[in-house]
N, CA, C and O atoms as a GROMACS GRO file, in nm:
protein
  416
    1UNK      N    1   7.533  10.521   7.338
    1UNK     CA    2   7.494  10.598   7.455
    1UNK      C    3   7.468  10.742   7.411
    1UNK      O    4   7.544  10.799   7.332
    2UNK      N    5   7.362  10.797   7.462
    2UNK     CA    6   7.336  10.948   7.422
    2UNK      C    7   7.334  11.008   7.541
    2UNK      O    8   7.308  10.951   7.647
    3UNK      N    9   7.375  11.185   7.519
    3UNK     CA   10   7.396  11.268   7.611
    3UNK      C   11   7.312  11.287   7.711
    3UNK      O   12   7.346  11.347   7.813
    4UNK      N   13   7.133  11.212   7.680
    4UNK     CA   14   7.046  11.241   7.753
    4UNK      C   15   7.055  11.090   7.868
    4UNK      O   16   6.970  11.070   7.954
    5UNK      N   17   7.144  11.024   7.852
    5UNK     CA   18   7.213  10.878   7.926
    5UNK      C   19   7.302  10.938   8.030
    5UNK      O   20   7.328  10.878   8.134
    6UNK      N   21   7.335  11.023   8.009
    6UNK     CA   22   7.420  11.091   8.095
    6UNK      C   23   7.432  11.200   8.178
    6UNK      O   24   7.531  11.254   8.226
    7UNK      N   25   7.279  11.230   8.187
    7UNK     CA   26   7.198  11.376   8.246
    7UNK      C   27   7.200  11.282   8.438
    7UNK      O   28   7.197  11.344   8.545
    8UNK      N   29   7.204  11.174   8.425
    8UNK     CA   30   7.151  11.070   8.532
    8UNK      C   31   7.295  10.993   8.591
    8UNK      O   32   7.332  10.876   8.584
    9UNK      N   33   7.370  11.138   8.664
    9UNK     CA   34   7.512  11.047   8.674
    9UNK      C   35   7.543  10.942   8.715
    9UNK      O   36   7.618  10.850   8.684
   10UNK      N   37   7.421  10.987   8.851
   10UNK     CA   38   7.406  10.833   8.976
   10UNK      C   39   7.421  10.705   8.916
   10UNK      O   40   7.511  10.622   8.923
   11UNK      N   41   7.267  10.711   8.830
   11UNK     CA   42   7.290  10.597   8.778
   11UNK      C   43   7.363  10.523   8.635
   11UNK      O   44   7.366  10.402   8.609
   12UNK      N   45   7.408  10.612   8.572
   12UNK     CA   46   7.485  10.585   8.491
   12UNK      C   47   7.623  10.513   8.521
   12UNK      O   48   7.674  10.408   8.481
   13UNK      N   49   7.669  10.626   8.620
   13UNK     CA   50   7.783  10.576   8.705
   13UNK      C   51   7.784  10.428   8.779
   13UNK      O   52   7.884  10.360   8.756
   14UNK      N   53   7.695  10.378   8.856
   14UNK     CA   54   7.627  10.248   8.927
   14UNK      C   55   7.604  10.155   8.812
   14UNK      O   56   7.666  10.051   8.834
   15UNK      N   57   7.546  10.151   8.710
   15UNK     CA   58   7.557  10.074   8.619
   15UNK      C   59   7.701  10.036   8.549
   15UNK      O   60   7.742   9.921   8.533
   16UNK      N   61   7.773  10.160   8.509
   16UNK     CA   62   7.864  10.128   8.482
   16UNK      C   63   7.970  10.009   8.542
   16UNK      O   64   8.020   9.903   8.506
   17UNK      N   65   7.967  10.136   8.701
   17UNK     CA   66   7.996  10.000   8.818
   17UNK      C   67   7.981   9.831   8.818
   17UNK      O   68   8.057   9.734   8.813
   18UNK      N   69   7.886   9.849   8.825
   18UNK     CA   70   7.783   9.717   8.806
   18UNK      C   71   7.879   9.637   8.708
   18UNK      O   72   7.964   9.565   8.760
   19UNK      N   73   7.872   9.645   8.567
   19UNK     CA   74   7.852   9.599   8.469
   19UNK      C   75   8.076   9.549   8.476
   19UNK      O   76   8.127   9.450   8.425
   20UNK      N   77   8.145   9.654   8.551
   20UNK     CA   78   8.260   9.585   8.575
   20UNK      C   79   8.277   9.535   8.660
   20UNK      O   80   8.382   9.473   8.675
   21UNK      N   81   8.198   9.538   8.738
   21UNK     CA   82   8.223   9.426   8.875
   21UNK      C   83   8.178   9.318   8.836
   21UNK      O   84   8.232   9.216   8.879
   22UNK      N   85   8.050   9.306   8.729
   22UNK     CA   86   8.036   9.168   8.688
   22UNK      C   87   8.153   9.095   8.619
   22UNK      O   88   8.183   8.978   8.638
   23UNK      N   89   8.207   9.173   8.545
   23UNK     CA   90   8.317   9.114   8.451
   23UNK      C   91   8.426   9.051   8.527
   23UNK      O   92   8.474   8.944   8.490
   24UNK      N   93   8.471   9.121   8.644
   24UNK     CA   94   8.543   9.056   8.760
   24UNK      C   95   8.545   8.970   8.796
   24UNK      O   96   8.651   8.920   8.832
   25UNK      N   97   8.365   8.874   8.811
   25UNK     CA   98   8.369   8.744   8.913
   25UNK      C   99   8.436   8.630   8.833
   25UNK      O  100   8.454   8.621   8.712
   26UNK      N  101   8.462   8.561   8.916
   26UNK     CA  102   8.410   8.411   8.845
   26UNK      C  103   8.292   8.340   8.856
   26UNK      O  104   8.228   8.324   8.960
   27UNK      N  105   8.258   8.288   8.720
   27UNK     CA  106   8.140   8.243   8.688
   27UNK      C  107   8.165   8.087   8.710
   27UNK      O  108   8.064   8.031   8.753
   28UNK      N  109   8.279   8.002   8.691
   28UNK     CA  110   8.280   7.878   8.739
   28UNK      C  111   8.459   7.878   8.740
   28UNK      O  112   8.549   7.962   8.739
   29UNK      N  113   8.445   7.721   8.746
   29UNK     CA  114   8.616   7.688   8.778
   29UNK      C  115   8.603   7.552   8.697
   29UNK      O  116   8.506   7.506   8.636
   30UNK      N  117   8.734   7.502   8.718
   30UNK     CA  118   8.764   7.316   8.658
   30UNK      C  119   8.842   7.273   8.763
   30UNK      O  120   8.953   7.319   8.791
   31UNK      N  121   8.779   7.177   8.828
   31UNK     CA  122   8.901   7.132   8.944
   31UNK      C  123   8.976   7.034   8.804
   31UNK      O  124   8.956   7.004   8.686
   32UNK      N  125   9.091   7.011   8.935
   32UNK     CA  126   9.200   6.926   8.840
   32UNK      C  127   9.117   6.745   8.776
   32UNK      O  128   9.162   6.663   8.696
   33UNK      N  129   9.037   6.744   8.824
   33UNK     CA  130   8.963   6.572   8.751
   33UNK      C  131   8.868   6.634   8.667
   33UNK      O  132   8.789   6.548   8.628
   34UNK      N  133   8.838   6.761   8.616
   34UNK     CA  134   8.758   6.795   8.518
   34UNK      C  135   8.596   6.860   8.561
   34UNK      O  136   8.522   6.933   8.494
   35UNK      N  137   8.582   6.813   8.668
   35UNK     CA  138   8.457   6.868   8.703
   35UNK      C  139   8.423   7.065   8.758
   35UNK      O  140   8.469   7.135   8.848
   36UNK      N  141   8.296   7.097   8.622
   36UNK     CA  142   8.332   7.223   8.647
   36UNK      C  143   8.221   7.278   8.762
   36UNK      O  144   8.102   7.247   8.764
   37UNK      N  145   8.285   7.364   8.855
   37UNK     CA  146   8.213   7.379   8.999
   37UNK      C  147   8.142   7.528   8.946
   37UNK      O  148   8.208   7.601   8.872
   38UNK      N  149   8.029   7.558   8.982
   38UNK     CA  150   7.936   7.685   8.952
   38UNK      C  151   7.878   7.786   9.030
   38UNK      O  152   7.844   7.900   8.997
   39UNK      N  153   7.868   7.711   9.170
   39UNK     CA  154   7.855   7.796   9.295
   39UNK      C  155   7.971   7.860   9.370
   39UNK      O  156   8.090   7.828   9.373
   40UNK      N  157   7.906   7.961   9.429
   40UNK     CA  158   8.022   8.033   9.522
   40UNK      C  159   8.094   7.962   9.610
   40UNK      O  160   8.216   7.960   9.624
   41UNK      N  161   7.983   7.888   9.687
   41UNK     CA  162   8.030   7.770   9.809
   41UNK      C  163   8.072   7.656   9.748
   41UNK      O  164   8.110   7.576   9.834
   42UNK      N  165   8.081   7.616   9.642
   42UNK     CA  166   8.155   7.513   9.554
   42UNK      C  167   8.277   7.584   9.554
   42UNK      O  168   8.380   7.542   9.607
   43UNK      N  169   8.263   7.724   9.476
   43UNK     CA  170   8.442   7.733   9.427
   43UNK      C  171   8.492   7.787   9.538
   43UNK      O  172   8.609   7.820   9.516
   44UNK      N  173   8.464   7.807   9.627
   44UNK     CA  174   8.517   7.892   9.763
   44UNK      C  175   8.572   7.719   9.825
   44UNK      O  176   8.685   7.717   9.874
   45UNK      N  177   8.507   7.602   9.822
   45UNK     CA  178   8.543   7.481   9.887
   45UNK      C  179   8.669   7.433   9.807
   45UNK      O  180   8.753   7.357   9.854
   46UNK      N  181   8.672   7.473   9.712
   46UNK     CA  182   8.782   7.416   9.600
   46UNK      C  183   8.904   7.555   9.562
   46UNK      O  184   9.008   7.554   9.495
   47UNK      N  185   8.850   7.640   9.621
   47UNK     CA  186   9.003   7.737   9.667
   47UNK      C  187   9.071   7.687   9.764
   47UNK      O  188   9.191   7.658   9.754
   48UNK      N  189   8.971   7.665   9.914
   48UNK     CA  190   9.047   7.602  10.002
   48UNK      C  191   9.114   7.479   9.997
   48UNK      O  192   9.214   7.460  10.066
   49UNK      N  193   9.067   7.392   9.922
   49UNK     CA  194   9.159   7.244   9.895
   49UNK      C  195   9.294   7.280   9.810
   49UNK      O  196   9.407   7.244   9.841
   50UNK      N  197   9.266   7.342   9.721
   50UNK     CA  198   9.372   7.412   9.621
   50UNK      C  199   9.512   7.461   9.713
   50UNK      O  200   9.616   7.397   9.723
   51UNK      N  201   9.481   7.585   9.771
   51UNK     CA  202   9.554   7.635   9.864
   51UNK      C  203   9.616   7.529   9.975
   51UNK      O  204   9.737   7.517   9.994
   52UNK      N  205   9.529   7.465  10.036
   52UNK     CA  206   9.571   7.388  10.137
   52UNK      C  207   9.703   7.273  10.110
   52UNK      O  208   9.806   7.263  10.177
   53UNK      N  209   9.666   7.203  10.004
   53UNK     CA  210   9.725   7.106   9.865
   53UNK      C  211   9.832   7.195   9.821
   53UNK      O  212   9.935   7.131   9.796
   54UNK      N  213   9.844   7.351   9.799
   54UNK     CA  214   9.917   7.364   9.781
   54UNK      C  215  10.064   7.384   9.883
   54UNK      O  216  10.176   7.341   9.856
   55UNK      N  217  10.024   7.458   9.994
   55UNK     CA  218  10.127   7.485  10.070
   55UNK      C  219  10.093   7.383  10.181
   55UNK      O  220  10.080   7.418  10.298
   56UNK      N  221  10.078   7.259  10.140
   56UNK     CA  222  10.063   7.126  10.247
   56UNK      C  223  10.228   7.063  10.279
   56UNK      O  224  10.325   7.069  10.203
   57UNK      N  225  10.219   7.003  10.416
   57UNK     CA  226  10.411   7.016  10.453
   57UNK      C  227  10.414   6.884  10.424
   57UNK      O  228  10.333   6.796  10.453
   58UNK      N  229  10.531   6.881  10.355
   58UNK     CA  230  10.561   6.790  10.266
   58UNK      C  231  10.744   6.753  10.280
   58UNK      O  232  10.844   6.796  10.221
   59UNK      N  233  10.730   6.686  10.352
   59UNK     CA  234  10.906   6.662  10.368
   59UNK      C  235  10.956   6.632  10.195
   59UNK      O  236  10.888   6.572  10.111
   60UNK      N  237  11.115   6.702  10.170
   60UNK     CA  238  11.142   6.733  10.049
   60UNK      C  239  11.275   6.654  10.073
   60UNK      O  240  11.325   6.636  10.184
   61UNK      N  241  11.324   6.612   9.959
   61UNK     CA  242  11.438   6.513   9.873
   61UNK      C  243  11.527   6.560   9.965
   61UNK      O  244  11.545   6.679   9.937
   62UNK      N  245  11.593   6.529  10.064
   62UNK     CA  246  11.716   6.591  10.130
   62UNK      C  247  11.843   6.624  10.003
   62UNK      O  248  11.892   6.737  10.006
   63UNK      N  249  11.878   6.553   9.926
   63UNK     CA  250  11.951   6.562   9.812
   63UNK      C  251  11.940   6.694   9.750
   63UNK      O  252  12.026   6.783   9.748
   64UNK      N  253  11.779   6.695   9.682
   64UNK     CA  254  11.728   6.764   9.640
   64UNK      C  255  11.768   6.888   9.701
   64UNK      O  256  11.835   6.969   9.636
   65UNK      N  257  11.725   6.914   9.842
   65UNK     CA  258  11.710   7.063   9.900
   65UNK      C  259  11.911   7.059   9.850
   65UNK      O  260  11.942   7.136   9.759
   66UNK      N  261  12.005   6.989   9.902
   66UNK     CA  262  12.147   7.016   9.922
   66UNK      C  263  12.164   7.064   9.791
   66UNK      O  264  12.222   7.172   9.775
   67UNK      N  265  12.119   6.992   9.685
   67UNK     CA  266  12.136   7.097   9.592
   67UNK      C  267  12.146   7.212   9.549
   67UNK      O  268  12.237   7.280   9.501
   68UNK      N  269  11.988   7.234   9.582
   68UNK     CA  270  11.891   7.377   9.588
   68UNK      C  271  11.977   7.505   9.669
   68UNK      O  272  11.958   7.624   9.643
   69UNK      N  273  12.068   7.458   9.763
   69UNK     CA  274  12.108   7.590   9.866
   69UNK      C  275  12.238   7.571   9.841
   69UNK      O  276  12.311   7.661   9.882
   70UNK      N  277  12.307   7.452   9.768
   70UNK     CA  278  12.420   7.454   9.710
   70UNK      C  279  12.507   7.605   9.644
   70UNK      O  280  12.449   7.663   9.552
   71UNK      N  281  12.628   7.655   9.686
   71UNK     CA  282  12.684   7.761   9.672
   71UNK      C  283  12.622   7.876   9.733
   71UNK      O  284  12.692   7.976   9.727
   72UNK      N  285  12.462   7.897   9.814
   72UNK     CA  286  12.440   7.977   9.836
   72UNK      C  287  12.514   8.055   9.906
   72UNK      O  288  12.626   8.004   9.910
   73UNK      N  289  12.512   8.173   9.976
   73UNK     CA  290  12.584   8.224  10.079
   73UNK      C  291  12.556   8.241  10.204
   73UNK      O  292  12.480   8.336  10.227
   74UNK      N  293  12.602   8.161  10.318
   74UNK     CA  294  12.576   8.189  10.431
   74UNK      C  295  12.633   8.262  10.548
   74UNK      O  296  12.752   8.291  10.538
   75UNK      N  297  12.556   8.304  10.681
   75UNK     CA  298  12.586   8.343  10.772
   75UNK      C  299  12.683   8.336  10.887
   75UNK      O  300  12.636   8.288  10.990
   76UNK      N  301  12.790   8.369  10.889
   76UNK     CA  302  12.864   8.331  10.994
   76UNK      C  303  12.842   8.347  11.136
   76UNK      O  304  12.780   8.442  11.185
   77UNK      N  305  12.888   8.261  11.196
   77UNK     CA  306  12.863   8.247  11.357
   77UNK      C  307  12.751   8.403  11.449
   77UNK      O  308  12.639   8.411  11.498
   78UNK      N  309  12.874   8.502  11.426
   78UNK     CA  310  12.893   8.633  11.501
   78UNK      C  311  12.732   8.676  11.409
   78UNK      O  312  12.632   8.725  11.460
   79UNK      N  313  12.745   8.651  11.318
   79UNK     CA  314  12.600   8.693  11.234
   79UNK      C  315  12.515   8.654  11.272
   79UNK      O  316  12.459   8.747  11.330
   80UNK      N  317  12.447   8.550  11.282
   80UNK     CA  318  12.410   8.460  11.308
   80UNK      C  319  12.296   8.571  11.446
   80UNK      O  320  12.194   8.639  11.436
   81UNK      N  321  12.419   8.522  11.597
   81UNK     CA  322  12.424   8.590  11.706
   81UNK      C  323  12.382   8.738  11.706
   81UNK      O  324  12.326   8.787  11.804
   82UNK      N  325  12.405   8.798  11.610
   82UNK     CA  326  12.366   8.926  11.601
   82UNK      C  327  12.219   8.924  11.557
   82UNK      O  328  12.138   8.976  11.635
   83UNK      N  329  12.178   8.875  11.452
   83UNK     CA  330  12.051   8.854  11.430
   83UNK      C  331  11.960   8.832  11.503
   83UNK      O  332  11.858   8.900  11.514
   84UNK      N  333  11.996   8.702  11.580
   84UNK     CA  334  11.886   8.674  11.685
   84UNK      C  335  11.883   8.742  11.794
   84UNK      O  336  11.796   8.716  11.876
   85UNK      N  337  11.970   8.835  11.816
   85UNK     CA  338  11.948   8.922  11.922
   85UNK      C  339  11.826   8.990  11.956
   85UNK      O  340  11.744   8.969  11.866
   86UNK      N  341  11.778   9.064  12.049
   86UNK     CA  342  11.633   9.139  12.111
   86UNK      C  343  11.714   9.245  12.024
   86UNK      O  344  11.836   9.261  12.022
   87UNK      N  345  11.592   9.329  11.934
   87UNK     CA  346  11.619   9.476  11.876
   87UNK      C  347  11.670   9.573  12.057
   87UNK      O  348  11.644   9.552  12.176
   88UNK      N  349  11.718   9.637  12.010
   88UNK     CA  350  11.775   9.752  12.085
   88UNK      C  351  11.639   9.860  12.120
   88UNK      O  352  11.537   9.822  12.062
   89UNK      N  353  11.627   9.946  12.179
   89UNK     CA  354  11.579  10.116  12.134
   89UNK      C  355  11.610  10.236  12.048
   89UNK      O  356  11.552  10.331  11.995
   90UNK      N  357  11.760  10.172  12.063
   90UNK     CA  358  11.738  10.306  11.929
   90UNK      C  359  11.742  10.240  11.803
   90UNK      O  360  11.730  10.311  11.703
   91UNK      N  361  11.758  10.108  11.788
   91UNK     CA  362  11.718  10.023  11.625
   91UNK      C  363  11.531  10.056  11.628
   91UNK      O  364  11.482  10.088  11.520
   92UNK      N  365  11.474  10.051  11.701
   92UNK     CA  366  11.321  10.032  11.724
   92UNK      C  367  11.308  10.185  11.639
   92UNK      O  368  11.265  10.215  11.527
   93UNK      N  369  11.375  10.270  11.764
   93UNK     CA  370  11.346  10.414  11.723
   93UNK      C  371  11.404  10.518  11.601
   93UNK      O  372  11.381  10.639  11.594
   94UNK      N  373  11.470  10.452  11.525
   94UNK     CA  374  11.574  10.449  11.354
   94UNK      C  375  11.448  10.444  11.308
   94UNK      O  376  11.370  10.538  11.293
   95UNK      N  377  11.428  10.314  11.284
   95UNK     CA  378  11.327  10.253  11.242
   95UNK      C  379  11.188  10.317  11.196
   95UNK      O  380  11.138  10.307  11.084
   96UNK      N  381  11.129  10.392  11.318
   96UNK     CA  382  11.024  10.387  11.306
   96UNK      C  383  11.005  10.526  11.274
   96UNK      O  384  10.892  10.571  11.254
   97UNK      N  385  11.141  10.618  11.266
   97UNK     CA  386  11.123  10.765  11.272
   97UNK      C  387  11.146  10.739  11.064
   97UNK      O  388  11.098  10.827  10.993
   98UNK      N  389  11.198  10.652  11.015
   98UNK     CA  390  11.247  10.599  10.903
   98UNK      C  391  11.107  10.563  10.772
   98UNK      O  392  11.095  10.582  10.650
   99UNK      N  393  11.017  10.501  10.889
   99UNK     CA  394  10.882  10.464  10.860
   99UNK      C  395  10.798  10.605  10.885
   99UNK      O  396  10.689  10.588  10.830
  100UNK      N  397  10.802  10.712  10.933
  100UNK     CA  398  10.730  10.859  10.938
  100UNK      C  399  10.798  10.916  10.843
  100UNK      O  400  10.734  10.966  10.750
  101UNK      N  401  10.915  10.921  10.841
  101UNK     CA  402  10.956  11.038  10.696
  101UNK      C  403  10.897  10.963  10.552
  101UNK      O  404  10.874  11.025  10.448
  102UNK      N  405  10.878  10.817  10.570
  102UNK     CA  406  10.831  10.818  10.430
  102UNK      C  407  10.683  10.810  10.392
  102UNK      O  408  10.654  10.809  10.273
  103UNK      N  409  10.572  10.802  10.502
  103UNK     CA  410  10.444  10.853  10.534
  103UNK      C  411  10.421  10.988  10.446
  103UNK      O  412  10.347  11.015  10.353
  104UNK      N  413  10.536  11.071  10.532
  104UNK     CA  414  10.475  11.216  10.554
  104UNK      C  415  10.546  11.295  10.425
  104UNK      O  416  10.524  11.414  10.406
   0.00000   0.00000   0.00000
């Protein structure tokens, strides 16, 4: 690149642009049976199956989960009750004066 490449910020700058936003896309994918997809509306159809497949509800090993939460620590009764309670006004208003000091 020479200095006279750079008299032209606009477009120097816009190309530059350009040239990393290309590097960004995806150019194709592999679904899981091997087939590689090349269009936008291909891999945009095969994000959504992906995603969907992934967080699809799926009843889990009852065993399994007792395991999984095994020793965890839980909530007692009064806790519990407190939690699900309606917030207050001045929890709302803690809160939100809590959320401005760290804005500002």
């Amino acid at each position: 690149m020479e200095l006279r490449d750079m008299d032209a910020p606009t477009s120097f700058f816009f190309n530059l642009e350009r040239k990393r936003a290309d590097s960004r896309q995806l150019c194709c994918i592999r679904t899981p049976g091997g087939k590689e997809l090349h269009t936008r509306e291909e891999i945009s159809r095969e994000a959504v199956r992906f995603y969907k497949e992934l967080y699809n509800k799926e009843l889990c090993n009852l065993e399994d989960t007792e395991r999984l939460l095994q020793g965890l620590p839980s909530l007692s009764e009064e806790e519990q009750i407190q939690l699900d309670a309606p917030l207050t006004h001045q929890e709302v208003t803690v809160a939100v004066k809590q959320l401005s000091s760290r804005i500002l």
